[in-house]
N, C-alpha and C positions, 0 to 999 in steps of 0.2 A: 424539624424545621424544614422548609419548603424552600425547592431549590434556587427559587424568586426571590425567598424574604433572605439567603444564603447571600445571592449576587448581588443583594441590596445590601448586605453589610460589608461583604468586600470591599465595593465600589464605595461605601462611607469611609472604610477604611482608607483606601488609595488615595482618597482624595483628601483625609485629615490633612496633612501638612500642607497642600496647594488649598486647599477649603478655609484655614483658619487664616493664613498669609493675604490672600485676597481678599477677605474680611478687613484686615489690618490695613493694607492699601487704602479699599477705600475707605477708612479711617482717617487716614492721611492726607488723602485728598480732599478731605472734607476740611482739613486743618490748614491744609493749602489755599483751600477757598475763603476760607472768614478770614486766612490772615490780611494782613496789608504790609508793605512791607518794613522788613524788620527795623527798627530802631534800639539803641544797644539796650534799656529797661527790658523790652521784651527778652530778647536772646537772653538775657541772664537769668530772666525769671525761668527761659526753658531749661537753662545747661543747670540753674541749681534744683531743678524740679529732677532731672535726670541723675545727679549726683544726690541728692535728698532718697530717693526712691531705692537706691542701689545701699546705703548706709542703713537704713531701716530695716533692710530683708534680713540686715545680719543683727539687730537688736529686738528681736522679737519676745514678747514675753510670754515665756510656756504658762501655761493656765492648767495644763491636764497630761496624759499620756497619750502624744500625737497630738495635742491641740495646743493653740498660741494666741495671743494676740498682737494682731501687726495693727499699722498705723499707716500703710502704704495709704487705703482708698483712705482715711482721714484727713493726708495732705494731698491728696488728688480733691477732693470732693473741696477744700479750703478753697485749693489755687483755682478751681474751674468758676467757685463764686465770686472770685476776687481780680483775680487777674483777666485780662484778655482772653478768650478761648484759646485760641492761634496758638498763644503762650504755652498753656495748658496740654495742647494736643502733639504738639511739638516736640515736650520735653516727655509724655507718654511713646509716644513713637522712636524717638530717641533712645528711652532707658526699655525698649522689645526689642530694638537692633543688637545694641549692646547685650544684653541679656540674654537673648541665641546665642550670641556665638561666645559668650566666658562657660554656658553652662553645654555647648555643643560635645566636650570631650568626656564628662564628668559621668562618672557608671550612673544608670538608672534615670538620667534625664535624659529630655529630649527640648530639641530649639523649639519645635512650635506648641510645646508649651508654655515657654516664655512670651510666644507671641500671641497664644491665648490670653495669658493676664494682662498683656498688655490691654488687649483687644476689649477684657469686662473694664479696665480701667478708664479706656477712652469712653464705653459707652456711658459709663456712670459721670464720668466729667460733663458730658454733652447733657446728660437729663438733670443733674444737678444746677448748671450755666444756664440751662432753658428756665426752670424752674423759679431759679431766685428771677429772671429777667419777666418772669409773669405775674408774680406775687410783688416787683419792684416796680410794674407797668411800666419795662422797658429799661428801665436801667441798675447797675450793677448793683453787687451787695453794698448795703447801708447799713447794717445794722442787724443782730438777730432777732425775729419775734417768734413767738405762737405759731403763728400761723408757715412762719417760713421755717422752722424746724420739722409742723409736723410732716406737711408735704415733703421736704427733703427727704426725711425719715420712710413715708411710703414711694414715693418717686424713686430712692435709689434704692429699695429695696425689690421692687418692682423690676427696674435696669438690670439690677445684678442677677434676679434669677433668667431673666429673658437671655443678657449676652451669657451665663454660664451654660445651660441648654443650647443657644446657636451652635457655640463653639465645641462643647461637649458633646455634642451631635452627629459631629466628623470623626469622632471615637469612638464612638459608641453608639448599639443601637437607644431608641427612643424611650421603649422602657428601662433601661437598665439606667438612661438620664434622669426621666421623672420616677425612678426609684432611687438615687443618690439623691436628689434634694427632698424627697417627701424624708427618708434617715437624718437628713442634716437638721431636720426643723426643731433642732431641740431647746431645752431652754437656756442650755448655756449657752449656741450660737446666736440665739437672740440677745441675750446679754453684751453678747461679745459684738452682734451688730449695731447693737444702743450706740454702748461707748465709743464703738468708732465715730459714729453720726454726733456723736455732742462733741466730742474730740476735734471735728473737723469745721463743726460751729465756730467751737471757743479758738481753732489756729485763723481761723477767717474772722476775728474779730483783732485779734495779735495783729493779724496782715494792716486788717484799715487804721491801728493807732500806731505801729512803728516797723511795716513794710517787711522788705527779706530782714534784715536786723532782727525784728522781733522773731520771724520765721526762725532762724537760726537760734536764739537763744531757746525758743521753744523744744527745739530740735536737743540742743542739749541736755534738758532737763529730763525730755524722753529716753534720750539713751542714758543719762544714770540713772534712770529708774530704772529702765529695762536692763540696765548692768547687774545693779544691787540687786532686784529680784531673780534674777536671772541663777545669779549664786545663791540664793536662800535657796529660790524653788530643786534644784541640785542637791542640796543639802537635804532638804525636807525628804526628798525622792528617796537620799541616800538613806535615811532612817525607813521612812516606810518600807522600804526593796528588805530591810534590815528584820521588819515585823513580820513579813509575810513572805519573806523567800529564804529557802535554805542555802544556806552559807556557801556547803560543800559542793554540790550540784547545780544550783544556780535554779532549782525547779521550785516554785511555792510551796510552804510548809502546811501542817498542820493545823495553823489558825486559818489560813488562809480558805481550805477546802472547806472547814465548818460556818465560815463568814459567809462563804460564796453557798452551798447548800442553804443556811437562811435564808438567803435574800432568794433564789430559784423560788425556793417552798412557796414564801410568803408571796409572790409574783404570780403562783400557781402556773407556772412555764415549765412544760415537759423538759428532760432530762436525761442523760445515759452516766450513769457511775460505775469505772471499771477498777477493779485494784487488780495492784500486779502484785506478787511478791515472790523474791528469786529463790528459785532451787539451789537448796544444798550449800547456801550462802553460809552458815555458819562453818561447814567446814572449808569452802575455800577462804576463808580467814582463816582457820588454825592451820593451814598448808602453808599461805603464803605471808599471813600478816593484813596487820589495820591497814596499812599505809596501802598495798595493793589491793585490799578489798574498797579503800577508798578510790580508787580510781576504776575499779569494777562499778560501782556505784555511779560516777559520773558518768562513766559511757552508756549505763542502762539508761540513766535520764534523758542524754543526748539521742539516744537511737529512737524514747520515745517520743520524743518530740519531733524527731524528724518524721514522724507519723502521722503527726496532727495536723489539722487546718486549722482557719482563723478561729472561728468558735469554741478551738478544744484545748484543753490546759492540763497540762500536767504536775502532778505536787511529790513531794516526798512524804508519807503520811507519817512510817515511823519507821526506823532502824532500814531494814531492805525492804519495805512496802512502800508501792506509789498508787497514787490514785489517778486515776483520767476523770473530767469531766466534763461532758458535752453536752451544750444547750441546743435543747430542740430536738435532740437523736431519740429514739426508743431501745428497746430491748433490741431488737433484731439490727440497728445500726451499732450499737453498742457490741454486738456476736461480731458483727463485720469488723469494726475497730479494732477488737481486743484480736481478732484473730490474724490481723494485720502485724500488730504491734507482737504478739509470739513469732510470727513465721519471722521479725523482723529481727528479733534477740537472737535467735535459733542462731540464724544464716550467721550472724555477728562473727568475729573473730577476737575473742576473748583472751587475754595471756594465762596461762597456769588452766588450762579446761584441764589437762592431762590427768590434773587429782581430783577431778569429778565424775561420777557417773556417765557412763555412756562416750566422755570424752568431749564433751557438749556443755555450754551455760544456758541455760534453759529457766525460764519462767512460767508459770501458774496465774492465771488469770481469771476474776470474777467476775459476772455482769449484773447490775439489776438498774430497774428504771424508776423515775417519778412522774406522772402518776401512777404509771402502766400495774406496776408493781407492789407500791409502798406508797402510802400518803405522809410520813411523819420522817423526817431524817433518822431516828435512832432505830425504826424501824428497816431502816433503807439500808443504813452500813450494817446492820444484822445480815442481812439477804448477802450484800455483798461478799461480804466477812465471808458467812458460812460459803459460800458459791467457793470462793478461792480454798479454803478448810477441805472441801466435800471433794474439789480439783486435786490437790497435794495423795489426797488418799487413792482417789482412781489411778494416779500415776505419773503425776505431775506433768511439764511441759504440756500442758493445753488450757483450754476457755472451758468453763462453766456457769451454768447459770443458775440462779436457786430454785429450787424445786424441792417444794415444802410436802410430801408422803400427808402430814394433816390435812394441808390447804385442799391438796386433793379429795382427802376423802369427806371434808366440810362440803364442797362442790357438790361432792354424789346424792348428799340428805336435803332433804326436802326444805325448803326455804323457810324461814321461821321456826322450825322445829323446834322441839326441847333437845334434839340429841344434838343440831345446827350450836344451840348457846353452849350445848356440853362438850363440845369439842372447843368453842372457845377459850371453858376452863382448863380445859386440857392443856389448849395452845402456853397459858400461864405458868401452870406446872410444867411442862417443856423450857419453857423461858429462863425459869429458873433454873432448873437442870441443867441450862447449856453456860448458863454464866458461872458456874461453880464447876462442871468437869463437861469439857466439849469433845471427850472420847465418847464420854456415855449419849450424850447426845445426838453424833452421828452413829455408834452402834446402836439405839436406838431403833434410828428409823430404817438403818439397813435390815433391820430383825423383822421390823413390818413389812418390809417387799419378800425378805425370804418364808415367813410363817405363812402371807397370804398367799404368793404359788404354790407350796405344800399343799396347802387349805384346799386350793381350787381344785389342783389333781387328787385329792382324795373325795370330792364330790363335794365338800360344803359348801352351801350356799345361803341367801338369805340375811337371817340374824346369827346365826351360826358365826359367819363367814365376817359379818359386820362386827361380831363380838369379841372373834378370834384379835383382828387389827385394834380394836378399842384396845383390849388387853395385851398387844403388845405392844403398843405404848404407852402403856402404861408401867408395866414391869416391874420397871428400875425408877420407877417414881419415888419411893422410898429411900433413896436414893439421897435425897435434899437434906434428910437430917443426917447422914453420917457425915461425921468430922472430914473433915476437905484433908488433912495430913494421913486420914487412914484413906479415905478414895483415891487420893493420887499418888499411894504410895510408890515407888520404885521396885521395892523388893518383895519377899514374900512376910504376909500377915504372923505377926504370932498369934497365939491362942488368945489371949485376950482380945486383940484387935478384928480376928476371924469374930469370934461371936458378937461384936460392934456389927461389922459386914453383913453377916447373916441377919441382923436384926432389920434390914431395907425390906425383906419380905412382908413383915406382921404393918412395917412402919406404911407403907403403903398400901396395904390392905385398910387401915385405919383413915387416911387420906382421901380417899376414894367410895368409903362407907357411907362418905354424909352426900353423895348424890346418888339420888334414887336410879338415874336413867343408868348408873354404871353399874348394876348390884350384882347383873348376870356377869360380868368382867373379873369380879372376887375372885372365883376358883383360879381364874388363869393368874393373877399373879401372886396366889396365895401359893400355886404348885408347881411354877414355874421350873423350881430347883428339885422338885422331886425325882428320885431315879427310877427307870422302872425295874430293878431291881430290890428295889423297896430302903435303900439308903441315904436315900436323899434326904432332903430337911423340906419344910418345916414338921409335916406329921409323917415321916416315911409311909406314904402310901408306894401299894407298890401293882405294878401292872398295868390290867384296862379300869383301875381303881383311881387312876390316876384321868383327871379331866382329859379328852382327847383334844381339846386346842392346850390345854399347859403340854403335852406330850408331840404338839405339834411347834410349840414355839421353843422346848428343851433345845431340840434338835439345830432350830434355826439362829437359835442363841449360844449355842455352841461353835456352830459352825463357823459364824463371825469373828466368834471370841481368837477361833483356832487360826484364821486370815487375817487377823489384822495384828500390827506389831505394838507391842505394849514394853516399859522398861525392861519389867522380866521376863519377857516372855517371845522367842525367835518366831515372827510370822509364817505360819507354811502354808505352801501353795496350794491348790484347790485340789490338785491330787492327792496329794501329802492328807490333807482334811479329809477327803473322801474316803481314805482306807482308815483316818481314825477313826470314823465314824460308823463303819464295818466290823472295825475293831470291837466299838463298844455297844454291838448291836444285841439288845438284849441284857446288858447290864445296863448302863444307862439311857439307852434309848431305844424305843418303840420299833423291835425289828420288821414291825410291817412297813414304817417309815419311811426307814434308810434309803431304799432305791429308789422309789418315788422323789425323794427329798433330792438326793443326787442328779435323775434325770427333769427336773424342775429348775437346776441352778444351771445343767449344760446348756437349758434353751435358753434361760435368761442372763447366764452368763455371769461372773462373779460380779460384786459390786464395788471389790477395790484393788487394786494391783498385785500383781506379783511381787514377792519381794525385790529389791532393786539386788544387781549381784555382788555389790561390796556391804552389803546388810545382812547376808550371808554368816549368820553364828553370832554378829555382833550381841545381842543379846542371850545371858546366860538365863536356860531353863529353871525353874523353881525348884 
């Protein structure tokens, strides 16, 4: 901004409160002028206009969350057609003095906002009083017709945006004014300005058949309605708060995020979906107990929400998972967000961190967007889901975002292809894979980033090289028909169950048969398991007999197996795996390999954590 259009908001600023007051003034003086002097009718009509005004503010009826319907401009717009102006401007001027100074000490207000509403209420009285005196050819209200409602109707709707831009003016720059009313133009504030304007008809016909009497009774009628609704609408709040917000936290639940993503979708309105879900949560409950992991839980919510701005909302999705959602963000506001919201748990001061890792309560957070990302919600909380999944395995406490090894290599092939549609099939047979066991799924595609730098440093290129990644993910595609209690088991296979296991090899060999564009793929996941030794399964092939990408993805599929933690099985660190892998150079795998395969993961670096150091033996070897 320019140091001009800078000194020009200043100077609007400084002068709000002497800007919107001198507005008011001559307001006043305008009321000073039509009057004549006072006679006791008058003066009463102003002191009950001023006390009328002051008793409404406090019987408002909520319509929405932050929204209401008052009744204040319905008996302003009555009195100014019915009574005297003088009257009218009077008891408006009156109930701005008053109302500075009751609300001058009160946090978060301010006086010359009271003398702002006074200010759109005088000018609305004046275009109203003009109004009926032109459609009356000069004299006062008679009667309501047609033609005197609809004019009232655009007349003071017309007044009211003019004096709330004057006065909104002195606050604020110009646009930031004609961008609060082009937001407000909605259809329930039209609704809500109807009612006022018929409201204000039917108390100005009350006035001409039984004067302040009928005023007054009218007055009562309003405020037990506005009472009794008042407690239903509270009520009603208290159930909905009840559907959509979690009990314990105070943060929206579960239906609530899948309600709110419908409605995004279908609006087709950009989006940022972050999940959090806490480290090592499960064990600080068996340290210290429900009761204090419950309140571990509400200050996660709290801390993220002291995160958010207006637009962003935090849920509890399930057990120690939250979700953020921000309308309008992308991917990269979404990085910024989620990376706010860690540094902000991190720094936290947690009770009981002592029995966790590092000493620290730390969170894991996912990112993915709509459109940017995903078109279909259940495609979207996949992305997320896995981002936090793929987060927990690098190492927990940071941001992740999904990054799909297929989508990638979908990108590299030629647009329309037949290998473009066969990797869609692919994308399916993954899909399935990951809802049924989501180790195999991210070993998986860590196998495809370790096979293909192997690959590359050994010079394959090409189809070679395209064939090598087809087939390693493919692999464990076979995978889908073994029994889910034998895949996920804990401990070690019996024999029986072992030959269940081994049969993924032939199963997906058979899967994979009926498309033609995969056929060169076959060998690699038909010998994945062979040793070069020659004792491998399925046809013990043994040596350079053995396909050179199945003998390139053994390796990388070992080496994963050997890094990452599984029930049975203690993770060891990239060293650790390095010299098993030396170890079994030449029995099971390809001793030209080895160091190539070793000096390929130091550039690229492991793909998931070390083990944490109280995970240390936790898992007994096979």
């Amino acid at each position: 901004m320019s140091n001009e259009g800078h000194s020009r908001r200043k100077l609007r600023s400084s002068l709000g409160p002497v800007g919107v007051t001198g507005y008011f003034v001559i307001l006043g003086l305008c009321a000073f002028g039509v009057s004549r002097p006072f006679v006791i009718p008058e003066y009463v009509v102003a002191y009950c206009l001023v006390g009328l005004l002051f008793l409404l503010i406090e019987f408002r009826i909520p319509i929405g969350q932050g929204d209401y319907l008052g009744f204040e401009s319905a008996f302003v717009l009555a009195f100014a057609i019915t009574y005297p102006l003088a009257s009218t401007l009077w008891g408006i001027v009156g109930f701005g003095i008053v109302r500075a100074i009751t609300v001058r000490n009160k946090p978060g207000s301010h006086w010359t906002r009271a003398i702002m509403n006074a200010n759109i209420f005088a000018t609305n009285g004046i275009t109203a009083y003009a109004v009926t005196r032109i459609v009356n050819h000069g004299h006062s209200f008679s009667g309501a017709t047609v033609l005197l409602v609809g004019l009232l109707a655009i007349s003071y709707f017309i007044a009211n945006l003019f004096a709330f831009g004057v006065n909104a003016w002195f606050y604020f720059p110009l646009r930031q004014v004609v961008e609060d009313i082009r937001s407000s133009m909605t259809g329930r504030f039209l609704a809500v300005y109807g009612i006022q304007i018929l409201l204000g008809v039917l108390l100005a016909e009350v006035i001409l058949a039984d004067g302040l009497f009928g005023v007054l009774l009218f007055t009562g009628v309003v405020i037990l309605v506005a009472y009794s609704y008042r407690d239903y609408f509270r009520m009603a709040n208290h159930f909905k708060d009840l559907s959509i917000k979690d009990e314990l936290t105070g943060a929206y639940n579960h239906r609530w995020v899948q309600s709110w993503l419908d409605e995004k979708i279908e609006q087709e309105e950009p989006f940022a979906v972050l999940m959090l879900d806490i480290d090592h949560f499960k064990r600080y409950n068996e340290a210290w107990g429900h009761l204090q992991g419950d309140e571990a839980l509400k200050l996660v919510a709290s801390t993220v929400q002291g995160q958010l701005s207006e637009n962003e909302h935090v849920a509890r999705y399930i057990g120690e998972k939250f979700v953020v959602v921000m309308s309008g963000s992308g991917r990269d506001g979404g990085m910024e967000k989620a990376e706010a919201i860690r540094k902000a748990i991190d720094e936290k001061e947690f009770p009981g961190v002592e029995k966790l890792p590092g000493k620290r309560f730390t969170v894991s957070l996912g990112v993915a967007a709509f459109p940017e990302m995903a078109s279909t919600k259940k495609e979207l909380l996949m992305m997320v889901d896995d981002a936090v999944y793929k987060g927990k395995f690098i190492g927990r406490n940071r941001v992740s975002i999904f990054n799909s090894v297929i989508d990638d290599l979908k990108s590299e092939l030629e647009s329309g292809s037949a290998l473009q549609e066969t990797v869609n099939t692919i994308k399916v047979f993954l899909a399935v894979l990951n809802s049924k066991d989501r180790y195999t799924y991210a070993h998986t595609e860590r196998d495809v980033r370790y096979a293909e730098a192997l690959g590359r440093r050994l010079g394959l290129t090409g189809d070679a090289l395209l064939n090598l990644r087809f087939g390693a993910f493919l692999h464990d595609i076979g995978k889908v028909e073994v029994p889910l209690d034998v895949l996920t088991k804990s401990g070690p296979l019996t024999k029986d169950e072992w030959i269940v296991m081994k049969s993924h090899v032939e199963l997906g060999v058979k899967m994979i048969e009926t498309i033609p564009e995969l056929a060169d793929c076959i060998p690699i996941v038909r010998h994945h398991h062979e040793r070069y030794d020659g004792t491998g399964y399925p046809w013990n092939l043994k040596g350079t007999d053995i396909p050179i990408e199945a003998r390139i993805l053994t390796i990388a599929d070992s080496f994963d197996a050997m890094t990452t933690s599984r029930p049975y099985q203690r993770r060891r660190s990239m060293e650790e795996a390095f010299e098993e892998l030396r170890l079994c150079a030449g029995k099971q795998f390809d001793p030209t390999m080895v160091e190539p395969f070793i000096e390929a993961v130091r550039e690229m670096g492991l793909l998931i954590s070390p083990p944490d150091e109280d995970e240390e033996g936790r898992f007994a070897s096979p």
